[in-house]
Every structure is written in structure tokens, then in C-alpha cells.
TORNUMI-719790 format. One record per residue (C-alpha): residue number from 1; residue in three letters; x, y, z; chain. Coordinates in nm, 3 decimals. Layout:
TORNUMI-719790
(node NUM; "ALA"; (X; Y; Z); "A");
...
This chain:
TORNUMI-719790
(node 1; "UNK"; (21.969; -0.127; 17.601); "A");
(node 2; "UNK"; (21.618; -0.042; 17.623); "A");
(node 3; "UNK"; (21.579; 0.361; 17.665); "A");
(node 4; "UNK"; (21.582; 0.571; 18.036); "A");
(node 5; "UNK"; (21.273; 0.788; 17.956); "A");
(node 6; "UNK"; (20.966; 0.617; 17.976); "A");
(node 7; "UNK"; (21.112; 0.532; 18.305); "A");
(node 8; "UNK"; (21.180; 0.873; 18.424); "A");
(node 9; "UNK"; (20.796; 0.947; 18.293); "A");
(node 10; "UNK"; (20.661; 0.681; 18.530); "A");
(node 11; "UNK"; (20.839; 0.729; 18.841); "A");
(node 12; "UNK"; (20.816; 1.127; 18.816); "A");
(node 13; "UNK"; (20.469; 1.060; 18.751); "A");
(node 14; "UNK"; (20.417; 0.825; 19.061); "A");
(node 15; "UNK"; (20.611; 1.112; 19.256); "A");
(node 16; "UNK"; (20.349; 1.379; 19.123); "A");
(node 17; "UNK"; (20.089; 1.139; 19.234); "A");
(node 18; "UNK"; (20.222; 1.056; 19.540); "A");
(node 19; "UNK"; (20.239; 1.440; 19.703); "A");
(node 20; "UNK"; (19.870; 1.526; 19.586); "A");
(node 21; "UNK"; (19.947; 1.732; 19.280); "A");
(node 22; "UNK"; (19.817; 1.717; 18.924); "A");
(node 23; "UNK"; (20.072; 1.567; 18.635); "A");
(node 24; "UNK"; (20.080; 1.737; 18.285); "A");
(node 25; "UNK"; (20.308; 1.627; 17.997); "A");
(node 26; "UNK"; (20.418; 1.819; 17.755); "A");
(node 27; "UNK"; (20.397; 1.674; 17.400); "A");
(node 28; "UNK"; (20.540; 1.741; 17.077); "A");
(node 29; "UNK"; (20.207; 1.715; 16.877); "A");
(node 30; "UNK"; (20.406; 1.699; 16.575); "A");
(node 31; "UNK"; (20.617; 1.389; 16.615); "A");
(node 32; "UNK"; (20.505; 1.085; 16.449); "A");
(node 33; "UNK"; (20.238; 0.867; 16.592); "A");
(node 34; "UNK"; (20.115; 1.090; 16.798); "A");
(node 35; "UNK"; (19.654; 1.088; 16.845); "A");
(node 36; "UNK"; (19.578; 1.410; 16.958); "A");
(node 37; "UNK"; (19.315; 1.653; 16.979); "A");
(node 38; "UNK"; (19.379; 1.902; 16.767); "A");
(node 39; "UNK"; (19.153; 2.205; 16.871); "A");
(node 40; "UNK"; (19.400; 2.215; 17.159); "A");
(node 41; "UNK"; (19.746; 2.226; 16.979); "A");
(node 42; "UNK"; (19.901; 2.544; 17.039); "A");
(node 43; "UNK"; (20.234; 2.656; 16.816); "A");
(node 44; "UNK"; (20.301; 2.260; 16.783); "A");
(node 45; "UNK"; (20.292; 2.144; 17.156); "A");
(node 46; "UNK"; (19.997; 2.023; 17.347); "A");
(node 47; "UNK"; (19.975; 2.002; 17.786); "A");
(node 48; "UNK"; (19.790; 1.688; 17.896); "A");
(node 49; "UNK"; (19.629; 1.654; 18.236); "A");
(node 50; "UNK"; (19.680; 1.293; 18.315); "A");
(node 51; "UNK"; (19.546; 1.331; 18.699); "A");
(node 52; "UNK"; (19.399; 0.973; 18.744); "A");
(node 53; "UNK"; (19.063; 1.160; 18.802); "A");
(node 54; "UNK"; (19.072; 1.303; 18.497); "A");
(node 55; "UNK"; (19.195; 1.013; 18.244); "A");
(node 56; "UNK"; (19.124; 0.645; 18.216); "A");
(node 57; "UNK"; (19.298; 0.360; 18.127); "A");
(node 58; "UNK"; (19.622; 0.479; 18.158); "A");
(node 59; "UNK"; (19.913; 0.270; 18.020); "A");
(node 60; "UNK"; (20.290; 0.443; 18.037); "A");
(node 61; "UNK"; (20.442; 0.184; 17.834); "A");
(node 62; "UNK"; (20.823; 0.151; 17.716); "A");
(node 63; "UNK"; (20.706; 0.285; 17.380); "A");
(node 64; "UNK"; (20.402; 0.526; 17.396); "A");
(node 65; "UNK"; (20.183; 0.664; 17.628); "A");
(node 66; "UNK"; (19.804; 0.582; 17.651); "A");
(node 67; "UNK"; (19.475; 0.702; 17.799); "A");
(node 68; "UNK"; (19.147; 0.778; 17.717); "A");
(node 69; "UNK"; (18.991; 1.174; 17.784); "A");
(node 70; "UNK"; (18.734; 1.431; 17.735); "A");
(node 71; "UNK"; (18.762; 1.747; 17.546); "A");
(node 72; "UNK"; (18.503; 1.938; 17.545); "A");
(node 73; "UNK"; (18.250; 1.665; 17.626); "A");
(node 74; "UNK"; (18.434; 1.422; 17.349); "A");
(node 75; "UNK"; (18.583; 1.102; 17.443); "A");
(node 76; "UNK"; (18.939; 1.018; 17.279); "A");
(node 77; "UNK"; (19.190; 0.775; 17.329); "A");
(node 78; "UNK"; (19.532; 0.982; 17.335); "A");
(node 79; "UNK"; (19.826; 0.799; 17.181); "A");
(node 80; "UNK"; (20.190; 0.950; 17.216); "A");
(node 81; "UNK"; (20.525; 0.801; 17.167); "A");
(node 82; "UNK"; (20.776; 0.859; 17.458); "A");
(node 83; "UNK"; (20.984; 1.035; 17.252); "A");
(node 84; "UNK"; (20.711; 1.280; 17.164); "A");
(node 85; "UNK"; (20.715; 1.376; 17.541); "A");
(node 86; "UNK"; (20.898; 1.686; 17.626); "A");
(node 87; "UNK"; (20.820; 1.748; 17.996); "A");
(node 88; "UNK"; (20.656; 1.577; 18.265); "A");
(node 89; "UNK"; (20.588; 1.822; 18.550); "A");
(node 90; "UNK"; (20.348; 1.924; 18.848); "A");
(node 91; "UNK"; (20.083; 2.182; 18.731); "A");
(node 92; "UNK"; (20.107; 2.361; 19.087); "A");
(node 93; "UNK"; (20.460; 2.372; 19.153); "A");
(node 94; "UNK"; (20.659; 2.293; 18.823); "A");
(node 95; "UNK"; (20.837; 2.049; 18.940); "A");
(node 96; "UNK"; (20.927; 1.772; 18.711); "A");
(node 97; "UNK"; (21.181; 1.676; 18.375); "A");
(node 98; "UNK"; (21.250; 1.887; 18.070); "A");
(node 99; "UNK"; (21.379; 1.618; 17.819); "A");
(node 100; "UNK"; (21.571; 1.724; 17.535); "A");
(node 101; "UNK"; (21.353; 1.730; 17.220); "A");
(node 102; "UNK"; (21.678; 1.635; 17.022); "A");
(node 103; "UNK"; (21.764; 1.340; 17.189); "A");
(node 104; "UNK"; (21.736; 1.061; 17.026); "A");
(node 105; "UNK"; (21.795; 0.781; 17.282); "A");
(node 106; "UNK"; (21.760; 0.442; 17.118); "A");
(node 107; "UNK"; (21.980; 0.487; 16.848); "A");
(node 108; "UNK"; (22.349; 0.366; 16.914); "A");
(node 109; "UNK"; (22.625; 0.473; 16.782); "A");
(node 110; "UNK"; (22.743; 0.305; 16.486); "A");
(node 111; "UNK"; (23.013; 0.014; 16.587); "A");
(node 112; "UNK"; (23.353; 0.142; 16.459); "A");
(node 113; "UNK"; (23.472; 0.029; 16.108); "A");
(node 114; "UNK"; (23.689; -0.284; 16.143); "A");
(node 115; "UNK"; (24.019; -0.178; 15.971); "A");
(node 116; "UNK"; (24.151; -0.410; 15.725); "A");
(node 117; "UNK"; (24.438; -0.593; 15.798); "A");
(node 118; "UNK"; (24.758; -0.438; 15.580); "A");
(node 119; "UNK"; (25.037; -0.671; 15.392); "A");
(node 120; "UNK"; (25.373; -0.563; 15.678); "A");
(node 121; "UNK"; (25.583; -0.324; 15.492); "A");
(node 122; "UNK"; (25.981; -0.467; 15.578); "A");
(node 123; "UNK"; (26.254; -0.335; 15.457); "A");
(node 124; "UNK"; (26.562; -0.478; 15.424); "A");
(node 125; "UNK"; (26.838; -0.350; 15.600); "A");
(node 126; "UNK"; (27.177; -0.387; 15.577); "A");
């Protein structure tokens, strides 16, 4: 089954969007895979304004996030997993998802042990 969050990212974004107000994600800019700036990590976690004014090429994929920015007059291309992303939420209001950094969606739960079949234990009876 193919994981709930990057679609919770795009519609909450689209909802942001929508109503006129500015979209910033929270990411863990200590996960794995993550391309970030990193003048502008603070205690491990870095906001991202992806307003479409303010990015480019934005692609909220299944797997990671993508869009190129400026900071401080530098062009980047950012690069974040979904699971790196810890919040999406409207800069003027708050409004959005806290996701649980813990959570670690696409792994199932291993399928339960098959139990090997016993020899029948009989007893004569008499």
C-alpha cells in the first residue's frame, strides 16, 4: 500500500494555496537524503516557504519533495524525502498537519510466523 503522507502534503498544500496564504514545511534536516541549505538549519529542523512565488519547479512526489530557491541571492534545488517532513502548515494562521516524526509508514508489519504443523498426540484410552 503506497503511504498516506505525501498525499496529505499535497492536498493541505493545495488548501493553503487555495485561501491565499503562504505554505511552510517543516523538515527534519537530519533525515537521510535530505539537500538543504545549511546556513538556515536551526537545532536540526529547517521551515521552507514553498509559496509558488517564491519557489520553482515544484514537484510533491510520492517519495520526496522538490523545488528550486534562493537563499540569500543563491539558487538551490531543495531535495527532501516525505518522511523528512514534519509539518505542513499556513505561515499566517497555523493551520495545517503535525506528522509524527516516529512514524514510519511504509514498513508493514512482519506477516505472522506460520506454525509448524505438530505429529497429533492420542492416547489410548480404555
Amino acid at each position: 500500500m503506497t503511504p498516506l503522507k505525501p498525499y496529505l502534503i499535497r492536498s493541505i498544500y493545495e488548501w493553503i494555496v487555495d485561501n491565499n496564504l503562504t505554505p511552510h514545511l517543516l523538515v527534519n534536516a537530519e533525515h537521510p537524503g535530505v539537500v538543504l541549505p545549511g546556513d538556515f538549519i536551526e537545532d536540526g529542523r529547517i521551515v521552507l516557504n514553498i509559496r509558488p512565488e517564491a519557489i520553482q519547479g515544484l514537484v510533491l512526489g510520492n517519495d520526496e519533495i522538490q523545488f528550486n530557491a534562493r537563499f540569500a541571492g543563491k539558487p538551490m534545488r531543495i531535495t527532501t524525502p516525505c518522511k523528512a517532513v514534519l509539518a505542513i502548515y499556513a505561515k499566517e494562521n497555523g493551520k495545517g498537519m503535525i506528522f509524527d516524526p516516529e512514524e514510519n509508514e511504509d514498513e508493514t508489519p512482519p506477516p505472522p510466523e506460520p506454525k509448524t504443523p505438530q505429529k497429533p498426540q492420542l492416547r489410548v484410552v480404555k
